[in-house]
N, C-alpha and C positions, 0 to 999 in steps of 0.2 A: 476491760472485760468484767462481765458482773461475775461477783463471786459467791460460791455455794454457799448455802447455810445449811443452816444442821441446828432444829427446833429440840432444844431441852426442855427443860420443870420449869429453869428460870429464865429463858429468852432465846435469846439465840447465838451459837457460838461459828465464828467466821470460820471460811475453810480453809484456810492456811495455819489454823492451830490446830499442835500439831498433837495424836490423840495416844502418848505415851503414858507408859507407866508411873513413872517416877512424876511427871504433873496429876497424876490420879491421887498416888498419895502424898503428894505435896500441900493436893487441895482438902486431903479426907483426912489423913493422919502423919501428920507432921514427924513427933514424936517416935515413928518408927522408920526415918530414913536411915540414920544409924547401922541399923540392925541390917535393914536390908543391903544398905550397900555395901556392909562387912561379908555375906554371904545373896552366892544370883536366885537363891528362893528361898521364900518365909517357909520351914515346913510343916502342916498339918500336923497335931498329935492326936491320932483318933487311936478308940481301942477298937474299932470295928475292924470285922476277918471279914479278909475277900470275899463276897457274894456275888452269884447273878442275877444280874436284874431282873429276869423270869421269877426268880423264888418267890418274891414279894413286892409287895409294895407298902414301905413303911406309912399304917394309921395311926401311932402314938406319935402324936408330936409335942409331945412334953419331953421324949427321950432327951436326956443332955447334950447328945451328939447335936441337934440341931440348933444349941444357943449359936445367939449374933448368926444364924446362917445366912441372913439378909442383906441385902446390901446399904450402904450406908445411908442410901438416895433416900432408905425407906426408916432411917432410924437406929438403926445397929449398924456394927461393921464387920466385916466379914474378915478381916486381914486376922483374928485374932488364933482364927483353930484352920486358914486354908495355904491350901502350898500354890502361891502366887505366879506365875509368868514374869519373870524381869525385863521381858521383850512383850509388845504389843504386838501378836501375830494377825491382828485385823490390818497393821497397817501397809497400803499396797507400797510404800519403797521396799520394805523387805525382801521383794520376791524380785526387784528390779534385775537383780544377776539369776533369776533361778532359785530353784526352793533350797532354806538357810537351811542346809542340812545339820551344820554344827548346832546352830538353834534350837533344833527338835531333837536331838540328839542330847541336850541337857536336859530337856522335859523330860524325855522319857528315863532318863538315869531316876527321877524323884517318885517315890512312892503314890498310888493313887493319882486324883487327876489333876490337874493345875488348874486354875482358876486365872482370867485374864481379863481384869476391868477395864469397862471402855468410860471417856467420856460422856455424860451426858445420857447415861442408861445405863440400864445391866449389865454388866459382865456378860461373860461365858465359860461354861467346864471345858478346857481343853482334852480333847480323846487324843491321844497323839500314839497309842498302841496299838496291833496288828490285834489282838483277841478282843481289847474294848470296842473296837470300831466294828468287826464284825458282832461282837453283841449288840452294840447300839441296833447295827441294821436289820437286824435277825427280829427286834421284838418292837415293833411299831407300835401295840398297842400300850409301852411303856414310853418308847419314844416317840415322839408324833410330829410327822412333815406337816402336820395342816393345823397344828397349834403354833401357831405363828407360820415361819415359813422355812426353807432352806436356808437362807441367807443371815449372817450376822448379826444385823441390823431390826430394832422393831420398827415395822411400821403399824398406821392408824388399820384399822379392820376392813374397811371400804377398799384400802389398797390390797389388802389381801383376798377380799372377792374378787376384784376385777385381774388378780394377775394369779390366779388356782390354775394349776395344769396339774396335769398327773403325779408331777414330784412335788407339787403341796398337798396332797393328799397321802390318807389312809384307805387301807380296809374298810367299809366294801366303796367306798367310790370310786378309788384307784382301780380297783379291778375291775369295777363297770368299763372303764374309757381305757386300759390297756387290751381289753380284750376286743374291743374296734381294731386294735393295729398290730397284736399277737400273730396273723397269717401273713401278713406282708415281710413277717422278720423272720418265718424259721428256716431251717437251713434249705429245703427243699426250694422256695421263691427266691432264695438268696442268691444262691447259685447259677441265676437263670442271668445274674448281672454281672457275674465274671468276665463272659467275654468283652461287656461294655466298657469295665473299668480298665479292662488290659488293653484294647484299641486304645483308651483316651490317655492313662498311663505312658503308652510307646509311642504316642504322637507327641506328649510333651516331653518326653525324653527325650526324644531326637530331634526338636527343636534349640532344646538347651545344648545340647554338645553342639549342634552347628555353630550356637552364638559363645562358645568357649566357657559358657555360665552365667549368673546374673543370679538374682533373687529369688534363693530357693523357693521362700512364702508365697509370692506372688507366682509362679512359673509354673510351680508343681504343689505345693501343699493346700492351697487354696483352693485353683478350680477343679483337682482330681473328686472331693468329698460331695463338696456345693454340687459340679453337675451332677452327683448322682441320686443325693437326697433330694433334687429339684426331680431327675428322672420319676423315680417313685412319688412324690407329690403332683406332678403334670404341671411346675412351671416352664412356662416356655421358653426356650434358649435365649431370647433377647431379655429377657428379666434377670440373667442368672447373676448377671456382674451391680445387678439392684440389691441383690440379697447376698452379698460378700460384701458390699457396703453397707447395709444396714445389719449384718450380724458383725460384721468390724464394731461400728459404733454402739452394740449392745456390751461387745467386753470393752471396749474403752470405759463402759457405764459403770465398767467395774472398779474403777479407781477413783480418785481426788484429784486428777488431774487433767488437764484439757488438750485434746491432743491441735486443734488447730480451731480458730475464732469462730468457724461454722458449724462445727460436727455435732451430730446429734447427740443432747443428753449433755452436751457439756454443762448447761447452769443448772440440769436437775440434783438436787440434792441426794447424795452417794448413799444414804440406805433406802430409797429406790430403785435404786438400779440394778440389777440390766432391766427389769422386766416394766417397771413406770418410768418411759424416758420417753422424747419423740419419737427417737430410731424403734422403740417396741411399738407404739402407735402406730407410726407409718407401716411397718409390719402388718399389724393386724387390719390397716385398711386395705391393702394387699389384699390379706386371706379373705375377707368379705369381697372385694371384687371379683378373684379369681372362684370364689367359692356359689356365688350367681352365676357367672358363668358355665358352673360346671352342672349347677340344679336346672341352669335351659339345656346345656347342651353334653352331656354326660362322657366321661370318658371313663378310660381301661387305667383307672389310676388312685392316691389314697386318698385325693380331696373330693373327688367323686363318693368315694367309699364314705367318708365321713361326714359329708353335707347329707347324706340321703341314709347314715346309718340308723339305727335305732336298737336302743335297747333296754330290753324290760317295755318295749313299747313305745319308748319315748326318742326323741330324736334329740340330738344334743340340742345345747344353746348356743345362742351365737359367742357368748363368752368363749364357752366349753370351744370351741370350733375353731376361734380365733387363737385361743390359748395353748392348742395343740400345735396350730398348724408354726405356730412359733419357737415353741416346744422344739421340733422338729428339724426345724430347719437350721436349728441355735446346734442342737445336741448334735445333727447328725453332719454338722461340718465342720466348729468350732475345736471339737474335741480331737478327730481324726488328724485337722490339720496341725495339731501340738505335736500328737505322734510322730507326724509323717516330719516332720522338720526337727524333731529330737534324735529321729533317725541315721539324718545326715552328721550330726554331731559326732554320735555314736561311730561311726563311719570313720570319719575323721580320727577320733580317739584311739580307734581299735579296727586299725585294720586288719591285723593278720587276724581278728575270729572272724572279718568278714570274708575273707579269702581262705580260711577253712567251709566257712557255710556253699563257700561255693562248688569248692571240692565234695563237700556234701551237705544236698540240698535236704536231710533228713533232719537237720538244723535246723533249717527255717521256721519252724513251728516255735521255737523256744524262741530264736530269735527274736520275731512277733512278739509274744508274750513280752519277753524283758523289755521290748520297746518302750510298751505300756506302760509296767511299772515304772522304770527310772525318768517315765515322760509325764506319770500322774499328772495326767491334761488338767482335771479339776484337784483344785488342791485342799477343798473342803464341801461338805454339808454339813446343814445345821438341823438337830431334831430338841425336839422341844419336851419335859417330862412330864408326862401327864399325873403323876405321885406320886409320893414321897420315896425313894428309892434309896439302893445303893451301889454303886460303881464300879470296880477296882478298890474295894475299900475306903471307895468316897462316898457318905453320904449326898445325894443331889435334890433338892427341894422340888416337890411340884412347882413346873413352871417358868422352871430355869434353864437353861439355851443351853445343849449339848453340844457341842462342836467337833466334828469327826474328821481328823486332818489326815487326807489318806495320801499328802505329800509327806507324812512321818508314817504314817504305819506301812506303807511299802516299803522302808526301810528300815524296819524294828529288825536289830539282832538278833532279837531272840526269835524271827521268824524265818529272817534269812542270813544264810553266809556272808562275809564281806558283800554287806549290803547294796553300797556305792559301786563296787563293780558290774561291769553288763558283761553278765555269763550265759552263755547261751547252750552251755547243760550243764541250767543249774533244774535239779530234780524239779520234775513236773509238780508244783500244787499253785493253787489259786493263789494270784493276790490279789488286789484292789484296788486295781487302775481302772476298774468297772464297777465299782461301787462295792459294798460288803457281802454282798448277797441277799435275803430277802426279797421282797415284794418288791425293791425300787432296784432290785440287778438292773443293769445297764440294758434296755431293748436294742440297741443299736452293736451291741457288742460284737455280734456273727458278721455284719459288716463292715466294722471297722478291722477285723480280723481277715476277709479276704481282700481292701483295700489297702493293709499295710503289706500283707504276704505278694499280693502281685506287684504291687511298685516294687519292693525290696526283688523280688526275681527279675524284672526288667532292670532293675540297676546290674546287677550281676553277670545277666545276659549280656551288659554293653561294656563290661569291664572297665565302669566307669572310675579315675582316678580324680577323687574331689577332695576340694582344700577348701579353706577359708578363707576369704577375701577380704573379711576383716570380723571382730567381734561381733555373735550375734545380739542381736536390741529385742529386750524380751518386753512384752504388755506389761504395763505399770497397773498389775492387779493382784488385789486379793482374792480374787476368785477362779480363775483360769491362770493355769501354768503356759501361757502362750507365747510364741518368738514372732516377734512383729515382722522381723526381717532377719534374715540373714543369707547374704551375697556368698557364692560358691565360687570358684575358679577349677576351670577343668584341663586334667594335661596328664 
């Protein structure tokens, strides 16, 4: 099997090296293994007081705060004034069991943000807090999705025009192309698909008890999302089991690792992926066939809407077209099906609060909610800083990768109670299993919220008694908190 590469400064490093810390400064600074392996972070000593990054945006860059802030790649080094990561949180084994809670639980014990150098390119600020992360997402034109891109990894600029959707963008292009598919999401249109998801819901319910149980992934978390974001896009029922394999193989794109000798994306090299792989190609030739078809023959549906929208006058591009309709079909079924299979865990673990929710269904709403959080389907974005800033009383250079881990700040302490538990009255406030808020909230949110609340009622209804038939096997990603499989037994 040919194996991935991964293009540095100096050539190229194979994909089986392995992209940790301690070979970071093995290779950059010798001299301080010592220190670090006497103690799990280097800490920062800066005199800067906590600010938000609204106040300012630091122009002096002679301040002393910003000596060595560079990375070594560029001549300086940066280990000298930063509080380091002793864990390489880019790297996809770690999430192999589910997000390392203990992990982020020591980042967040350390003042300001942690810094986590990768091989072969920049680092990253690790945001691993419930208030940074909603700051990060709150001020776009400090953080910026379209300065580089969401993901970890840099790529060449060519690759980031041909894969811009809506969460690589800012202000105002992000709002041009959200406001095409703002009416298809508020609660009013939404609503009008409950009864669809509850029929298809209660039909794969009562299929699974007939067969005693099987693969929850496949049975139920899978096709309840897919068929419905296919619903609102007008692909046709015979294509839909096309588009759970090609959004399969876009998270597989998310790892280092090859799931079987064929699969799309396996030899593309991992900071392309998901969105420059075959499986994303083959997608976007999809969205251009179906999206002719739908400019000859028009339907009551959003690739209708989008092939023939326009605005400000102008009609998308076919990028813009193809990028969405990808967008869309990644977000609106990849994510739900983490929840919906985190669900049954949850289930499993804590039955007696599900057998109070049933006694009272005034529950459910919370329930829903904590799904979310403890299911953080995505387990990061990445925004980029447009100038000189500062953090959590970290100074951040223009230009340097933000990383907003919202499989750590859903469970920041200091935002929620015994954070690891799933309580379901735990007091009503936001968290960020939908993103931090801002311009890039989650558009898909209102429906992921009445397709977890009607499944979780039709489980209820059937007073189903479910176990585990063996360990669940979670996506070998750093990107998606995903369960590849996990087999149920019912009795």
């Amino acid at each position: 099997m040919q194996k991935e590469d991964r293009r540095t400064d100096s050539g190229l490093l194979p994909a089986d090296r392995p992209l940790f810390f301690n070979n970071y400064i093995a290779l950059h600074h010798t001299t301080l293994l010592f220190h670090i392996q006497k103690s799990p972070f280097v800490t920062a000593s800066t005199d800067i007081a906590k600010s938000s990054s609204q106040d300012f945006c630091i122009q002096n860059t002679m301040n002393p705060v910003f000596t060595n802030q560079h990375s070594c790649r560029k001549g300086n080094c940066p280990l000298s004034d930063r509080s380091l990561t002793q864990t390489d949180l880019s790297d996809p084994a770690l999430y192999d069991a589910g997000i390392p809670h203990q992990v982020f639980a020591e980042i967040r014990k350390q003042p300001g943000l942690s810094w986590n150098p990768l091989q072969g390119e920049d680092g990253f600020w690790a945001v691993t807090r419930f208030e940074d992360i909603v700051e990060v997402s709150r001020h776009p034109e400090t953080f910026s999705s379209a300065t580089g891109h969401i993901q970890i990894y840099t790529v060449p600029d060519d690759c980031l025009e041909a894969r811009a959707s809506m969460i690589d963008m800012d202000p105002p292009n992000h709002s041009r192309l959200r406001r095409l598919v703002n009416p298809g999401f508020i609660p009013k249109n939404l609503r009008l698909f409950e009864p669809i998801v509850r029929q298809r819901a209660s039909a794969l319910l009562d299929d699974l008890v007939a067969e005693g149980g099987g693969d929850w992934v496949e049975k139920i978390a899978k096709p309840i999302p897919i068929s419905i974001i296919c619903d609102m896009l007008g692909v046709p029922e015979e294509d839909r089991n096309y588009m759970i394999e090609l959004t399969d193989h876009l998270v597989a794109g998310t790892a280092n690792k090859p799931l079987d000798p064929n699969a799309y994306g396996n030899t593309t090299p991992l900071r392309f992926l998901p969105f420059e792989s075959p499986a994303a190609f083959a997608l976007d030739n999809y969205a251009r066939d179906l999206g002719n078809k739908r400019r000859a023959e028009p339907q009551d549906d959003l690739v209708t809407k989008l092939i023939n929208a326009e605005v400000d006058g102008e009609k998308l591009t076919e990028a813009e077209f193809t990028n969405f309709f990808r967008l869309l079909i990644f977000a609106g079924n990849e994510t739900t099906r983490s929840a919906m299979s985190n669900l049954v865990i949850q289930m499993v673990n804590n039955p007696e609060i599900f057998a109070s929710i049933k006694d009272n269904p005034d529950l459910i709403d919370g329930a829903v909610e904590e799904i979310v959080r403890v299911a953080s389907p995505i387990l990061y974005f990445r925004r980029t800083a447009t100038c000189d800033t500062v953090l959590s009383g970290t100074p951040v250079k223009k230009g340097e990768k933000v990383v907003m881990w919202y499989a750590s700040g859903n469970f920041d302490e200091a935002r929620f109670a015994a954070p690891l538990d799933y309580d379901v009255t735990r007091p009503k406030m936001p968290h960020i299993g939908y993103g931090g808020g801002g311009v890039h909230t989650c558009l898909g949110a209102g429906l992921a919220r009445i397709e977890l609340r009607i499944l979780l009622e039709e489980i209820l209804k059937r007073d189903m008694k479910i176990s585990l038939a063996e360990p669940p096997e979670y996506v070998h990603s750093n990107f998606v908190n995903g369960i590849e499989k996990l087999v149920v037994r019912l009795g």
